[in-house]
C-alpha positions as CSV (number, residue, x, y, z in Angstrom):
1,X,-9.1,-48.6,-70.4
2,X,-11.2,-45.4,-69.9
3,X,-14.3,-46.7,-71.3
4,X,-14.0,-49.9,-69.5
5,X,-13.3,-48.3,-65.9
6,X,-16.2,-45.6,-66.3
7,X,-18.6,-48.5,-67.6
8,X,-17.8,-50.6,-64.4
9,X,-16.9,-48.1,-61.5
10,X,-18.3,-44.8,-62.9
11,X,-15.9,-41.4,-63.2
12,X,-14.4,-40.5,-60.0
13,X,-13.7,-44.0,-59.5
14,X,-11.7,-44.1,-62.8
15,X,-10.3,-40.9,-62.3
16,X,-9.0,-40.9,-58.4
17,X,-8.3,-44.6,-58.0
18,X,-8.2,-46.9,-61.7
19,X,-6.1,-43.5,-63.7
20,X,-3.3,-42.8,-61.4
21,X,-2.6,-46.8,-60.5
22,X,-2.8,-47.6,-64.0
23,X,-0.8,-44.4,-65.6
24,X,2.2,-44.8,-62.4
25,X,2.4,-48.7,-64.3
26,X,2.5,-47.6,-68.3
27,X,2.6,-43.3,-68.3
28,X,-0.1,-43.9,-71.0
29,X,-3.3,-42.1,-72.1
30,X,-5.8,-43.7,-70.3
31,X,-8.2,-43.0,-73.4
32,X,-5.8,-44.7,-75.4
33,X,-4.5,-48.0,-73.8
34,X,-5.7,-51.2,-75.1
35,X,-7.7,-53.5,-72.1
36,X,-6.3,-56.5,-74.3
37,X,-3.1,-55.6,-74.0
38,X,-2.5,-54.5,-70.8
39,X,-5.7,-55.7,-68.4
40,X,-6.6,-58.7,-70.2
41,X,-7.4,-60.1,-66.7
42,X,-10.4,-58.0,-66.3
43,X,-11.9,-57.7,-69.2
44,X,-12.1,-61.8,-69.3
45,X,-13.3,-61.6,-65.9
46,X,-16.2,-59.4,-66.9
47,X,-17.0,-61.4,-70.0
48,X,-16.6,-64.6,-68.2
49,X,-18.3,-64.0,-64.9
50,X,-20.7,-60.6,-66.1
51,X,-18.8,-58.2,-63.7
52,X,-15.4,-58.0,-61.6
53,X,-16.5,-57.8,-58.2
54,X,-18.6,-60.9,-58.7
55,X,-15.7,-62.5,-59.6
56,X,-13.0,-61.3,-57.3
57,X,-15.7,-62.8,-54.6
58,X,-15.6,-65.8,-56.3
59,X,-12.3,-66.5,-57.2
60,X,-10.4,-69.5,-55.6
61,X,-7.4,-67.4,-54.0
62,X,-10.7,-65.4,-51.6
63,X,-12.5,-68.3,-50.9
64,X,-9.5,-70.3,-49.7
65,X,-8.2,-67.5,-47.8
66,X,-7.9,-68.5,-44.4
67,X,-8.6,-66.3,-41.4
68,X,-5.2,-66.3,-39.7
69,X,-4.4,-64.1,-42.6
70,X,-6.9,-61.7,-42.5
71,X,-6.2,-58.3,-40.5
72,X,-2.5,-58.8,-40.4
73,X,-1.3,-56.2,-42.7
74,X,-1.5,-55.7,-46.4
75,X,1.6,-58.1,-48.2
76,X,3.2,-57.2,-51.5
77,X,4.7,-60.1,-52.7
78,X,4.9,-58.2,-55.6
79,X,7.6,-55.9,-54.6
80,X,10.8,-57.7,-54.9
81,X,14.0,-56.6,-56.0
82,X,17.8,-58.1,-55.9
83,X,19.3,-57.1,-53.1
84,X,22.3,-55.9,-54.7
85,X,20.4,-54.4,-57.7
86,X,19.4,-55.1,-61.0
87,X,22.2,-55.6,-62.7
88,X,22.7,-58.5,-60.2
89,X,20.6,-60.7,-62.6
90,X,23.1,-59.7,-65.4
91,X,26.0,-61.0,-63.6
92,X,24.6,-63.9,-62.8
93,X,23.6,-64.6,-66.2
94,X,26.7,-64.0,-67.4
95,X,28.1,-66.5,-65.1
96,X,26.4,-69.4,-65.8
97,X,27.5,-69.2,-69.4
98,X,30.8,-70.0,-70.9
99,X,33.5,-67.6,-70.9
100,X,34.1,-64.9,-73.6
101,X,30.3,-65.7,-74.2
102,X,28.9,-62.0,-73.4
103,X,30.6,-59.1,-74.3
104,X,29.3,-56.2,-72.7
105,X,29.9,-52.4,-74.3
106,X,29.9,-53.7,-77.5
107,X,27.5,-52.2,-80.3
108,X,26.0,-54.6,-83.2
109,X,26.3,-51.8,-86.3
110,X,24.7,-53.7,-88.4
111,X,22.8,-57.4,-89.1
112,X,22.7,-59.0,-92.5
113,X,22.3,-62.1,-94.2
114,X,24.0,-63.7,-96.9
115,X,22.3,-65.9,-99.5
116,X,23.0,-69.1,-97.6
117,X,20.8,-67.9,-94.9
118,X,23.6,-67.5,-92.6
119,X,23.2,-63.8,-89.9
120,X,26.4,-61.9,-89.6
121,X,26.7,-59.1,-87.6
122,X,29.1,-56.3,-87.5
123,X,30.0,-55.8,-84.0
124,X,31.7,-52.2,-82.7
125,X,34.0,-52.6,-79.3
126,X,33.9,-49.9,-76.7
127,X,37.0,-48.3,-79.1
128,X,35.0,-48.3,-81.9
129,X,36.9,-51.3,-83.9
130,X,34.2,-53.6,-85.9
131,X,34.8,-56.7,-86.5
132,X,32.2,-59.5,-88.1
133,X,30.5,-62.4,-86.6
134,X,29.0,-65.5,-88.3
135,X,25.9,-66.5,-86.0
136,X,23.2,-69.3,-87.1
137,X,20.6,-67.4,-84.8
138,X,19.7,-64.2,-83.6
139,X,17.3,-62.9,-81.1
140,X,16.9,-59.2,-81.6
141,X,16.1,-57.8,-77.7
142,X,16.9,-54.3,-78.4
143,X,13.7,-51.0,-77.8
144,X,11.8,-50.9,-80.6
145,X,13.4,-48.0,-82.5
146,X,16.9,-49.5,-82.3
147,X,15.2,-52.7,-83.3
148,X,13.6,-51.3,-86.2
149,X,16.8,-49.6,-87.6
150,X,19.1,-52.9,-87.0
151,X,16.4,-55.0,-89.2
152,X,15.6,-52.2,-92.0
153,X,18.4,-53.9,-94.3
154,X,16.9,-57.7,-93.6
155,X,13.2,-56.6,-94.2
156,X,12.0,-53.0,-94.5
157,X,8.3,-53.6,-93.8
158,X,9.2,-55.7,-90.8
159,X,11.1,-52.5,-89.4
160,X,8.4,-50.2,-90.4
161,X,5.8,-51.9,-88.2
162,X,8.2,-52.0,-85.2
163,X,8.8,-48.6,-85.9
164,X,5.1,-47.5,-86.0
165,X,4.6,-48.9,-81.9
166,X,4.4,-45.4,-80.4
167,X,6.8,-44.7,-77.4
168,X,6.5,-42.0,-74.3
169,X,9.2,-40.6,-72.1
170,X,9.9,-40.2,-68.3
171,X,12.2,-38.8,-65.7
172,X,13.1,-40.7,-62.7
173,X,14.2,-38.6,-59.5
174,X,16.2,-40.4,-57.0
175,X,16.0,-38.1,-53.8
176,X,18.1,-38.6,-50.6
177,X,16.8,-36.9,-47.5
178,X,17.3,-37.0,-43.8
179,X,13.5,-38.9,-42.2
180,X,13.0,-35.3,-40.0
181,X,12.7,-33.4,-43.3
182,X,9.2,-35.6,-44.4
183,X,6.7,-34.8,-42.1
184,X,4.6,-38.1,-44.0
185,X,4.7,-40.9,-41.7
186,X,5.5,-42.8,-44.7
187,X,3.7,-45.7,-43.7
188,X,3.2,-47.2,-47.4
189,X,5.6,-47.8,-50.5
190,X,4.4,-44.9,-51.9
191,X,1.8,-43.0,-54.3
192,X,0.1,-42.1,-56.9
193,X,-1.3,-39.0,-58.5
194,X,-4.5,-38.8,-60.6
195,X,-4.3,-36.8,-64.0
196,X,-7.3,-34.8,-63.0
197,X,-4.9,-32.8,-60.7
198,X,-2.6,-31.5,-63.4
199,X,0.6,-32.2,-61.3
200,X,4.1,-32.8,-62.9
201,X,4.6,-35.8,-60.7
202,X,3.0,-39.1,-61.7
203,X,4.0,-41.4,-58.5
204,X,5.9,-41.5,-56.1
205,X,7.8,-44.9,-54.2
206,X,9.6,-44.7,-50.8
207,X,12.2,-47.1,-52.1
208,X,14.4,-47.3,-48.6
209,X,10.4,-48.3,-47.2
210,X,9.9,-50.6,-49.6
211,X,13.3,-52.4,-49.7
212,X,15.8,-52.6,-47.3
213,X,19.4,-51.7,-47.9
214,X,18.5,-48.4,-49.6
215,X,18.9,-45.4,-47.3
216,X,21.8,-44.9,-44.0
217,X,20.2,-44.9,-40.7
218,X,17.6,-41.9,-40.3
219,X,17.2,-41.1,-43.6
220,X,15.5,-42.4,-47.0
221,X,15.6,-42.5,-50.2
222,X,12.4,-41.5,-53.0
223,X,12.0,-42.4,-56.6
224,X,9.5,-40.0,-58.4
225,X,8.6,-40.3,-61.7
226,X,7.3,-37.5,-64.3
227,X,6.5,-36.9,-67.9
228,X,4.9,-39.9,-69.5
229,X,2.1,-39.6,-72.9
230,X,0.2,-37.6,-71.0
231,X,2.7,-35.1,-69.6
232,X,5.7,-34.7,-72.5
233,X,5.9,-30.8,-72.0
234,X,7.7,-32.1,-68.8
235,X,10.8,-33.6,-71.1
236,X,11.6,-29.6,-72.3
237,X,12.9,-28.6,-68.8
238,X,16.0,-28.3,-67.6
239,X,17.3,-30.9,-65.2
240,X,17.0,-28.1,-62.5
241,X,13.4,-27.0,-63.1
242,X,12.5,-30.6,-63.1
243,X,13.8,-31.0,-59.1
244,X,12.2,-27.4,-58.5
245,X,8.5,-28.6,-59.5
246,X,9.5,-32.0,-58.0
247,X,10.4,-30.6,-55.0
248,X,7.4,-28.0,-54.5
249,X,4.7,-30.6,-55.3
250,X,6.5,-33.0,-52.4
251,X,6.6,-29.7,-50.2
252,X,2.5,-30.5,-50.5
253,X,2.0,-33.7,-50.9
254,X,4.6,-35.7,-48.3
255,X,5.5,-32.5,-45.7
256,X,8.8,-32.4,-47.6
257,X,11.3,-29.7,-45.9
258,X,14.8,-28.5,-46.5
259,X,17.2,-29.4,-49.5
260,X,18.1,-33.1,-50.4
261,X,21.1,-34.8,-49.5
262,X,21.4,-36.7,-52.7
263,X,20.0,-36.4,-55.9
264,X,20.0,-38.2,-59.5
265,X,18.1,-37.7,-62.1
266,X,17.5,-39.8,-64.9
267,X,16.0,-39.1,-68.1
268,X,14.7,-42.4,-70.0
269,X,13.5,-40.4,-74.0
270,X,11.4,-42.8,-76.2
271,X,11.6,-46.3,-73.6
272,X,8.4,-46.9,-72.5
273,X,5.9,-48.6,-75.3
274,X,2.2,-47.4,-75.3
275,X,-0.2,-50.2,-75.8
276,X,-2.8,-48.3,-77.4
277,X,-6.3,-50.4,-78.8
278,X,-4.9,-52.2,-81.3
279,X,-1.6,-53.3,-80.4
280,X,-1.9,-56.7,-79.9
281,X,-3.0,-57.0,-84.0
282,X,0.4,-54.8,-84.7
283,X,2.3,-57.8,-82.8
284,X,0.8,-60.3,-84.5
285,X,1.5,-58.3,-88.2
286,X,4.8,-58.2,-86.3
287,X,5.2,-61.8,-85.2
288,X,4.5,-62.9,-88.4
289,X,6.8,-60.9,-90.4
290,X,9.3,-61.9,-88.0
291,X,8.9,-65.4,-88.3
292,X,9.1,-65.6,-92.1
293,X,13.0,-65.7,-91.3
294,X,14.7,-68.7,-90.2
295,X,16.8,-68.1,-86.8
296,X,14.9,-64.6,-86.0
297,X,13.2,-64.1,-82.8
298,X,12.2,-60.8,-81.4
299,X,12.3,-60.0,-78.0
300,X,11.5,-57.0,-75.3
301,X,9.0,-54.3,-73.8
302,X,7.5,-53.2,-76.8
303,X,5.2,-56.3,-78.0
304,X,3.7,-58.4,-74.6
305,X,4.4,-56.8,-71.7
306,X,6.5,-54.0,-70.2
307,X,7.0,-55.4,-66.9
308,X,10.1,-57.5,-66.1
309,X,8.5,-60.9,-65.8
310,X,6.7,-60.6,-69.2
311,X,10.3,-59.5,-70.4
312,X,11.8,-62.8,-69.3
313,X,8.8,-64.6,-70.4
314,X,9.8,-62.6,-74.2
315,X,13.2,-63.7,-73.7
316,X,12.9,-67.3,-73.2
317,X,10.1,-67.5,-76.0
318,X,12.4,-65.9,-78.5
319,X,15.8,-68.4,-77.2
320,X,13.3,-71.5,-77.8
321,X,12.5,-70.5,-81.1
322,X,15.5,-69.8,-82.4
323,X,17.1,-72.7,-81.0
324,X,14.4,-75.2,-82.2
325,X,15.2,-73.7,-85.5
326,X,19.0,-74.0,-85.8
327,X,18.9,-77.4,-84.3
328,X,19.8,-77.4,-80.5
329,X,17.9,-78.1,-77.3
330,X,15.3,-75.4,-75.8
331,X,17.4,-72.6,-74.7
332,X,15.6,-72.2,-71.7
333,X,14.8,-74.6,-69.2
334,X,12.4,-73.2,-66.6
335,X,13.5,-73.4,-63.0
C-alpha cells in the first residue's frame, strides 16, 4: 500500500492523509498491506483507467451527481450502526430461527469426523459439562487462531496455514466527558493520526457525534483506539498508563480538560488479521484445503475482509456451500 500511495500521490501525501485513514481501518504496516487484498478498488482503477483521479472524474456516481447535492454537507452513509447496538443483529438472528437452535455460552472443545463422513462436535455448556453433537455440516466462523486449533485433528496442514495469517492487537478507550471539558468544536466523527507523529493514539471517533443515543445531554462519549502492527509496545502497559498517554495526547489534540466521567477499556490481543502482499494466495491455499472436506466452510475476518459487510458476505458464502453440499436449499436468501 506504501509503494502504491507514494507512486501516485508522492510522500507527504501518503504519510499525512493515505497512512493514518488506511492504518485507523486495519492497524497494519503500511509497508506491508497487500493493495489486493485490502484496496482492490484502486489498484483496478489505475490499471483500468491509467490513474485514480482520472477515474474518480469519470466515474458514473460524479457525473450523475446532481447539483442540488452539491455544497450541502459531507454524508456518510457509511456510518451506520443499530440503534440498540450490535448485539441487536444477534438477537434478531436468533429470532428468526427455531427454538433451542442457538445456544449461546457454549464452547465447541473439539470437531471430529468419523469414517462415515459424519462431523461431531463436543460441545462444553457455561458449567463446563460436554456433551456430543452429530452435525452433517459445519461452518467454522471462529478468529483464526481458535480456528486453527479446532481443525488441527481434521487436517493439520489446513490449520497450519490458518495459523500462519499474522494477527495485531489494539485497545479501545471508551471515554465519557461532560461537552465544556473539549474545547474541539467537534464538528466531525472524528480523526486520525499519521504514524509519522509517533503518538500512541491511532484515531479517534466522537461516537455520541456520530450516532445518536450515545451520550446524556451536555456531554459525549469518545472511542480511541491504540496499539495495532505498528505500535505493539502499547499492549505492555498497564490499563492505567494506557488512559494516562490517552488522556495527555487528547489534552493536545481535542482541548481535552479535567478527568472523565466514564471510562472502559477494552483490550482486543491477536483479533485483527493483517493482510500483508500475499494473502489473498494464502486464502486460496486455504480455500482449497478447506474444500477437500465435504460439509466444511470457513468463515470470518481473517480471509476476505475485516469489515462487517464482507463478514456477512463470508458468512452467507460459507451457509450456501455447506448447505448445497448436505442437500438443502441455499442457506441464505439475500434480502
Amino acid at each position: 500500500m506504501a509503494d502504491f500511495a507514494i507512486r501516485r500521490f508522492g510522500r507527504e501525501v501518503f504519510e499525512r492523509l493515505v497512512q493514518p485513514l488506511v492504518g485507523g481501518v486495519y492497524t497494519a504496516d503500511p509497508y506491508r498491506l497487500s493493495m489486493a487484498a485490502t484496496l482492490e478498488r484502486f489498484a483496478r482503477m489505475e490499471r483500468e483507467q491509467g490513474g485514480l483521479i482520472r477515474a474518480v472524474l469519470t466515474s458514473p456516481r460524479v457525473e450523475g451527481r446532481s447539483r442540488a447535492t452539491e455544497g450541502s454537507g459531507a454524508r456518510y452513509g457509511l456510518f451506520v450502526t443499530p440503534r440498540l447496538g450490535m448485539a441487536s443483529w444477534i438477537e434478531a438472528v436468533r429470532s428468526r430461527l427455531p427454538p433451542d437452535s442457538v445456544h449461546v455460552g457454549h464452547r465447541v472443545r473439539r470437531l471430529s469426523r468419523d469414517a462415515r463422513g459424519d462431523w461431531t462436535l463436543t460441545i462444553a455448556d457455561p458449567h463446563g459439562n460436554e456433551r456430543l453433537s452429530a452435525v452433517d455440516g459445519v461452518v467454522v466462523a471462529l478468529p483464526a487462531p481458535e480456528a486453527a486449533t479446532l481443525l488441527n485433528e481434521t487436517d493439520a496442514e489446513l490449520a497450519s496455514a490458518i495459523r500462519s495469517i499474522p494477527l495485531a492487537s489494539s485497545v479501545v478507550l471508551s471515554i465519557g466527558a461532560r461537552r465544556d471539558q473539549i474545547a474541539h468544536p467537534l464538528d466531525g466523527f472524528g480523526f486520525v493520526v499519521p504514524m509519522k507523529e509517533n503518538r500512541a493514539i491511532l484515531a479517534g471517533s466522537f461516537s455520541s457525534v456520530k450516532f445518536a443515543g450515545r451520550a446524556p445531554v451536555g456531554h459525549v462519549l469518545l472511542r480511541i483506539f491504540m496499539g495495532g502492527a505498528c505500535r505493539p509496545d502499547l499492549m505492555e502497559c498497564d490499563d492505567d498508563a494506557l488512559l494516562r498517554l490517552a488522556l495527555d495526547e487528547l489534552r493536545e489534540l481535542i482541548g481535552f480538560r479535567g478527568d472523565p466521567t466514564l471510562v472502559r477499556l477494552t483490550r482486543w490481543n491477536g483479533t485483527m488479521p493483517q493482510y500483508h502482499v500475499g494473502h489473498l494466495t494464502l486464502v486460496d491455499s486455504i480455500e482449497r484445503l478447506a474444500s477437500h472436506w465435504h460439509g466444511l466452510a470457513l468463515a470470518g475476518n481473517a480471509y476476505r475482509g475485516v469489515g462487517i459487510p464482507f463478514c456477512i458476505r463470508s458468512g452467507e458464502s460459507a451457509a450456501d456451500r455447506v448447505a448445497s453440499q448436505v442437500g438443502v436449499a441455499e442457506a441464505s436468501p439475500r434480502r
